[in-house]
C-alpha positions as CSV (number, residue, x, y, z in Angstrom):
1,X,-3.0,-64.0,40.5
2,X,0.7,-63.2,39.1
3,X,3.2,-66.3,39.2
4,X,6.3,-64.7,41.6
5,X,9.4,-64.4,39.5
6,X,11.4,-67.2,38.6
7,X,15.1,-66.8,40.4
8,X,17.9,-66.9,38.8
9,X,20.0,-69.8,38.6
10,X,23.6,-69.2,39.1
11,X,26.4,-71.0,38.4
12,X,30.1,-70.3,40.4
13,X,33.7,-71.2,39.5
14,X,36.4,-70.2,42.0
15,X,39.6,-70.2,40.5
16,X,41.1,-71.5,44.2
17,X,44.9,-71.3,43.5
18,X,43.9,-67.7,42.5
19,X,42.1,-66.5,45.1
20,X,44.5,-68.4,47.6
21,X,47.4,-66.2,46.4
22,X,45.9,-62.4,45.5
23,X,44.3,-62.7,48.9
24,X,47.8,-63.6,50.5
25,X,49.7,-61.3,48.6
26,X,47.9,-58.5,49.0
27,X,46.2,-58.6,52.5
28,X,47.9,-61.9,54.0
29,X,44.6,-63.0,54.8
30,X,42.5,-66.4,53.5
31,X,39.3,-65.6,51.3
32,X,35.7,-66.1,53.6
33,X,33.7,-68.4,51.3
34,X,31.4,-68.8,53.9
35,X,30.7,-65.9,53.9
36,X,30.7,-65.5,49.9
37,X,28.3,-68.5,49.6
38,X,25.9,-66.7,51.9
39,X,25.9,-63.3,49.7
40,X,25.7,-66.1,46.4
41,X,22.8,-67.1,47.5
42,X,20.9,-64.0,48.0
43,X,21.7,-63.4,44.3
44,X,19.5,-67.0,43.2
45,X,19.2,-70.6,42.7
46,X,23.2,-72.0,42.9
47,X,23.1,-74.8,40.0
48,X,26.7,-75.3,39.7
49,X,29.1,-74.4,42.7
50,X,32.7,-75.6,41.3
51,X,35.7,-75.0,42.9
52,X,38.9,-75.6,41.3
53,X,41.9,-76.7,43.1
54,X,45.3,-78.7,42.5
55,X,45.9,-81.8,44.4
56,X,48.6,-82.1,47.2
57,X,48.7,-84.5,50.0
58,X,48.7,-82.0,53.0
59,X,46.5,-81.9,55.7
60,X,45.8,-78.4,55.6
61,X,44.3,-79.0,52.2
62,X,42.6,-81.8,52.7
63,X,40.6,-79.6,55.6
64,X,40.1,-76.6,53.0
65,X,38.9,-78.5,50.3
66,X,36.5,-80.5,52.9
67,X,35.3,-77.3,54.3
68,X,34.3,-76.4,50.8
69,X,32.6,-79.1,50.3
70,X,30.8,-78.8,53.4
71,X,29.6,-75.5,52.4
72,X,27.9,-76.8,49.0
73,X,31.1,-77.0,46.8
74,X,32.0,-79.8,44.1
75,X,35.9,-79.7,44.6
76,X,37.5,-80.5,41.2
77,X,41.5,-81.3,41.1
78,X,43.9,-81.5,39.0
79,X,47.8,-82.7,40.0
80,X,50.4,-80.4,41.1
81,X,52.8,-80.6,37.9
82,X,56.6,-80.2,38.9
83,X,58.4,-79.1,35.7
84,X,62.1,-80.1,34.8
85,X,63.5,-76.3,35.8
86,X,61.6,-76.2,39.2
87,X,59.2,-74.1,38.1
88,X,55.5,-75.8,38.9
89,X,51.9,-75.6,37.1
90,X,48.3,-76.1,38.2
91,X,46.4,-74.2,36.3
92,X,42.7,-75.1,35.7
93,X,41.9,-72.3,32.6
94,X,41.0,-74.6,30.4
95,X,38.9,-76.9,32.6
96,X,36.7,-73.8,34.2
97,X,36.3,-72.2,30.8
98,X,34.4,-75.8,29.6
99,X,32.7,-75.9,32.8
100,X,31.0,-72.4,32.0
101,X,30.6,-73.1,28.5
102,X,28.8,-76.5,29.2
103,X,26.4,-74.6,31.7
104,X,25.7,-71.2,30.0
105,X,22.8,-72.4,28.1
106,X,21.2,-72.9,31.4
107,X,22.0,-70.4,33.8
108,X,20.9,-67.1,34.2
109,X,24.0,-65.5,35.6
110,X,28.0,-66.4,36.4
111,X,30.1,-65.9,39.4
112,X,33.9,-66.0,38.9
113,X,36.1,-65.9,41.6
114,X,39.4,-65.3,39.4
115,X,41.7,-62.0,38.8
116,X,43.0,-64.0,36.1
117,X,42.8,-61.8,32.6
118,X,43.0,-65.2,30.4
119,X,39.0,-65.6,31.1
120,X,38.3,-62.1,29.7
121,X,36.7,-63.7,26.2
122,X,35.0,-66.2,28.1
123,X,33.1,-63.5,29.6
124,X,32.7,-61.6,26.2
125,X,31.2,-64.8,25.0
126,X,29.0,-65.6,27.8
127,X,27.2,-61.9,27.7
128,X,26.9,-62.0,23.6
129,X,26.1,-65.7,23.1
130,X,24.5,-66.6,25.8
131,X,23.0,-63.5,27.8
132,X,24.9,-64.4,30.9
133,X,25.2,-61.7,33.2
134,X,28.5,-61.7,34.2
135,X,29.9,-60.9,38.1
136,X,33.6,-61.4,39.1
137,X,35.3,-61.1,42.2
138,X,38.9,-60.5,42.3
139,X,41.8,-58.4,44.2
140,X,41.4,-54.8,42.8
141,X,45.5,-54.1,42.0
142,X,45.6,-58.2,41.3
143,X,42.8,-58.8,38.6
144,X,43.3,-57.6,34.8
145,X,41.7,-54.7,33.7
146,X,40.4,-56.6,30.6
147,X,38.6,-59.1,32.9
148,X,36.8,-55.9,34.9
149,X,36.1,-54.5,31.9
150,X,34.4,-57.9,30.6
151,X,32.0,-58.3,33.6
152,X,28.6,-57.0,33.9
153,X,29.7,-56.5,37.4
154,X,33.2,-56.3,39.6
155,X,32.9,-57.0,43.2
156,X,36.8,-56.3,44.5
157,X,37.5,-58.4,47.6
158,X,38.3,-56.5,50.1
159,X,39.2,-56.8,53.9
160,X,35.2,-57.7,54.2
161,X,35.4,-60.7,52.2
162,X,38.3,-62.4,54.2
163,X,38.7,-64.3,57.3
């Protein structure tokens, strides 16, 4: 008798402030991630499930980021940084590119929730280095072209991936 094939094991980053504003810009609609953790785990075994998220004190994010969490999440945050000319910063590059380097000698393929272009090489290096098969879901006229091109596969979200 065969042994059944092993299932992948999947890791996801969501990029939240990301997907929080493509999916308001263009549709003016919230992202489902209930439904998107449902379709993640037809795909495999979820060993990392990372959001990324910047830390306010307001209720309604306090209910988000629970609701994640509640769905199989680890929330990470990082503070809201207000800069001297009023512009403001949360960005979490850095911290998700470490998070998929630290896991890609283990997992078997990555989903990134991000239109962001900046993780175009980390993709790049995932495939080459690492044979990661690479999936990214993003807002078609809001994600770069370079990180489309980088994926093994694009998902665009779309009016059946929101709420």
């Amino acid at each position: 008798m065969t042994e059944p094939a092993a299932r992948k094991k999947i890791a996801i980053l969501v990029d939240v402030q990301n997907i929080y504003y493509t999916t308001k810009q263009a549709f003016d609609k919230s992202f489902n991630y209930r439904k998107f953790i449902e379709y993640a785990k037809t795909q495999g075994d979820i060993v990392v499930a990372n959001a990324y998220a910047t830390r306010r004190d307001d209720d309604g994010q306090h209910k988000f980021q629970t609701m994640l969490k509640h769905i199989g999440f680890n929330v990470k945050l990082k503070n809201y940084i207000q800069r001297i000319d009023g512009s403001a910063k949360g960005d979490w590059d850095v911290g998700i590119t470490i998070d998929a380097m630290d896991c890609a000698k283990d997992i078997d393929q990555l989903i990134l929730l991000s239109g962001d272009g900046d993780f175009d090489l980390l993709l790049q290096k995932l495939r080459m280095d690492y044979e990661v098969n690479c999936q990214v879901f993003g807002v078609k006229r809001l994600t770069a072209q370079s990180l489309v091109n980088s994926a093994n596969k694009y998902i665009p979200i779309d009016y059946d991936w929101l709420l």
